[in-house]
Every structure is written in C-alpha cells, then in structure tokens.
Residue frames relative to the residue before (quaternion, step in Angstrom):
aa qw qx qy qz dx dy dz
X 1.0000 0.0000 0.0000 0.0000 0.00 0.00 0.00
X 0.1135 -0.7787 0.6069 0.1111 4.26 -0.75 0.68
X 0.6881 -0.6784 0.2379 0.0983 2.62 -1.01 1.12
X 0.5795 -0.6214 0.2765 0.4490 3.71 -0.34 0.63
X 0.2862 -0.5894 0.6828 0.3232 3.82 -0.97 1.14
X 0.5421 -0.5820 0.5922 0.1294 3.01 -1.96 1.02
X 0.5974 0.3950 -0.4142 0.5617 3.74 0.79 -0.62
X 0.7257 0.3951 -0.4606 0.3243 4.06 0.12 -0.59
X 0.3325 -0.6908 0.5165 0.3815 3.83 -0.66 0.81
X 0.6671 -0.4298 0.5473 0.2660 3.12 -1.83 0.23
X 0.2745 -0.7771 0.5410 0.1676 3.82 -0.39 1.70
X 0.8609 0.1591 -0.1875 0.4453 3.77 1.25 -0.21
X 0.2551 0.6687 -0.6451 0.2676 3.45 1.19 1.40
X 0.8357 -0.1704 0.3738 0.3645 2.98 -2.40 0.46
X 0.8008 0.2999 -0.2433 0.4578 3.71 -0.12 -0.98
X 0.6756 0.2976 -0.4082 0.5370 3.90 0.49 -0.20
X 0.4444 0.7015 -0.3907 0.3973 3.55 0.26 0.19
X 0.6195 0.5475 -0.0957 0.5543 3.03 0.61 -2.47
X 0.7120 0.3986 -0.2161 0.5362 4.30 0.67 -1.23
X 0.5095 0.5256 -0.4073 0.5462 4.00 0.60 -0.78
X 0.7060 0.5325 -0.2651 0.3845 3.66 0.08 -2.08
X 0.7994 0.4350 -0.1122 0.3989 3.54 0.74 -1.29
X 0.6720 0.3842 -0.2408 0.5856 3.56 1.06 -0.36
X 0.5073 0.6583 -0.2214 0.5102 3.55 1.40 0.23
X 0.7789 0.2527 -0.1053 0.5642 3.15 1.40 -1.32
X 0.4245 0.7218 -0.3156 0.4463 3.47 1.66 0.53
X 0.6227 0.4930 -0.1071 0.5981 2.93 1.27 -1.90
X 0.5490 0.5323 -0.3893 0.5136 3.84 0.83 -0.42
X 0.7788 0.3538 -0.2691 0.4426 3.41 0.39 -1.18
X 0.4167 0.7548 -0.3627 0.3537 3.31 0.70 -0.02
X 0.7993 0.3309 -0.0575 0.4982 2.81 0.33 -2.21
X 0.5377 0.5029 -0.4917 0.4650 3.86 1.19 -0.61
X 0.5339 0.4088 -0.5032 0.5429 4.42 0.42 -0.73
X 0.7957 0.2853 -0.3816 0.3741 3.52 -0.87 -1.24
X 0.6357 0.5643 -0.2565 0.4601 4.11 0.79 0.13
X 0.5168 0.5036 -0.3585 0.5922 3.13 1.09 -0.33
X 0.5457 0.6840 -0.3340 0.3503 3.51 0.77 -1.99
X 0.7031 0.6368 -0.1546 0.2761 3.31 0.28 -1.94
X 0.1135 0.6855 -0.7175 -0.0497 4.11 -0.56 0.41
X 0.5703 -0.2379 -0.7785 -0.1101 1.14 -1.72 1.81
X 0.4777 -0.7082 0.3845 0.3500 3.60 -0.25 0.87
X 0.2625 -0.6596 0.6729 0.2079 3.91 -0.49 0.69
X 0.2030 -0.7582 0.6058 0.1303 3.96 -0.28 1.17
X 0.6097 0.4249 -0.4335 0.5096 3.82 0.89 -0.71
X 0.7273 0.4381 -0.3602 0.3865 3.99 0.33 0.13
X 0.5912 0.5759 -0.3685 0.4279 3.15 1.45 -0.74
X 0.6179 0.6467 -0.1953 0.4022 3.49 1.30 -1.48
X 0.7465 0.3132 -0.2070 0.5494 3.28 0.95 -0.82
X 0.2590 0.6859 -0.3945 0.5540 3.36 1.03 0.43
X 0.8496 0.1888 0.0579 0.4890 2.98 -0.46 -1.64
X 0.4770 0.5042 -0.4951 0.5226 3.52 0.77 0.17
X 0.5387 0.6082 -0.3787 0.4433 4.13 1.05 -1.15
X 0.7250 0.4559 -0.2590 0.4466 3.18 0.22 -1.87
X 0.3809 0.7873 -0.3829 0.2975 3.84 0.98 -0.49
X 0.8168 0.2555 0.0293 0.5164 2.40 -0.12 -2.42
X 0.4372 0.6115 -0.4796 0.4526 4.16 0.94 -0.13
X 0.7577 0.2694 -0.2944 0.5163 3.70 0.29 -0.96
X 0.3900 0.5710 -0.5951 0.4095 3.87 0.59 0.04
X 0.7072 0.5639 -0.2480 0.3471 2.99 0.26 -2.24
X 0.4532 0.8224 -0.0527 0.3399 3.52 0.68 -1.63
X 0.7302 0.2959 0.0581 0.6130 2.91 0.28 -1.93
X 0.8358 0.2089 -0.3073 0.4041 4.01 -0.28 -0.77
X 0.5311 0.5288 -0.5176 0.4128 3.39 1.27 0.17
X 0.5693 0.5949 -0.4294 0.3709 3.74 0.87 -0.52
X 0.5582 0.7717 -0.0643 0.2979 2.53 1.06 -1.17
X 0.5721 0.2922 -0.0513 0.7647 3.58 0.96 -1.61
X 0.8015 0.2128 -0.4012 0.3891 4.07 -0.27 -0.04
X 0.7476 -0.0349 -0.2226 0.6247 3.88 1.09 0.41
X 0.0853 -0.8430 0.5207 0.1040 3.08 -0.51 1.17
X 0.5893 -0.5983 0.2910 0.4583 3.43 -0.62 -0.05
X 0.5773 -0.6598 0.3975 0.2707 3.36 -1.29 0.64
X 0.3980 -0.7112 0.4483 0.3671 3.71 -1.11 0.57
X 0.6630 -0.5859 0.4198 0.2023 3.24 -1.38 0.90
C-alpha cells in the first residue's frame, strides 16, 4: 500500500463531505420548488423529499460542527 500524496485531497475527509452534504441539500431544494410548481403535486413524495433535505441539514449541521466547533466561554 503507498502512502497518501499530500498534494491529492482526501475524496472522503470531513471537509469534502461537509461540500457533497451541501450540494445534495441544494439539489434537494431545487427539485422540492420545481415540485411544488407541478399539478398534481404527489404530497407522499414531496414529504419524503423534504423529510431528505431534513435529515441533510442534521447531517450538515453536526458535521460543521465536529470540523469547527464552538469555542469555550
């Protein structure tokens, strides 16, 4: 096994994630507008949708989270 080149970034560190996680929950929001737009709205798709885009900003959020956390008072 050789060892990790330093110039090549990491395809699954904390910080490419945190960018994956986010352009994910974009492309979500998207498709929920252009879905809304749409008659007839399928509400059991929209919901789960937006149930996705949910758990994305969870995700999102504790990954920010663990790469800057907050500072102690």
């Amino acid at each position: 096994m050789q060892p990790a080149d330093p110039d090549v970034p990491n395809l699954r560190s904390p910080d490419r994630q945190l960018i994956e996680l986010r352009i994910e929950h974009a492309d979500l929001d998207n498709l929920i507008d252009r879905a809304v737009e749409v008659s007839p709205i399928d509400e059991l798709a929209l919901r789960r949708l937006k149930k996705r885009r949910l758990m994305l900003r969870d995700q999102i959020a504790r990954l920010a989270a663990e790469l800057d956390p907050p500072e102690p008072a």
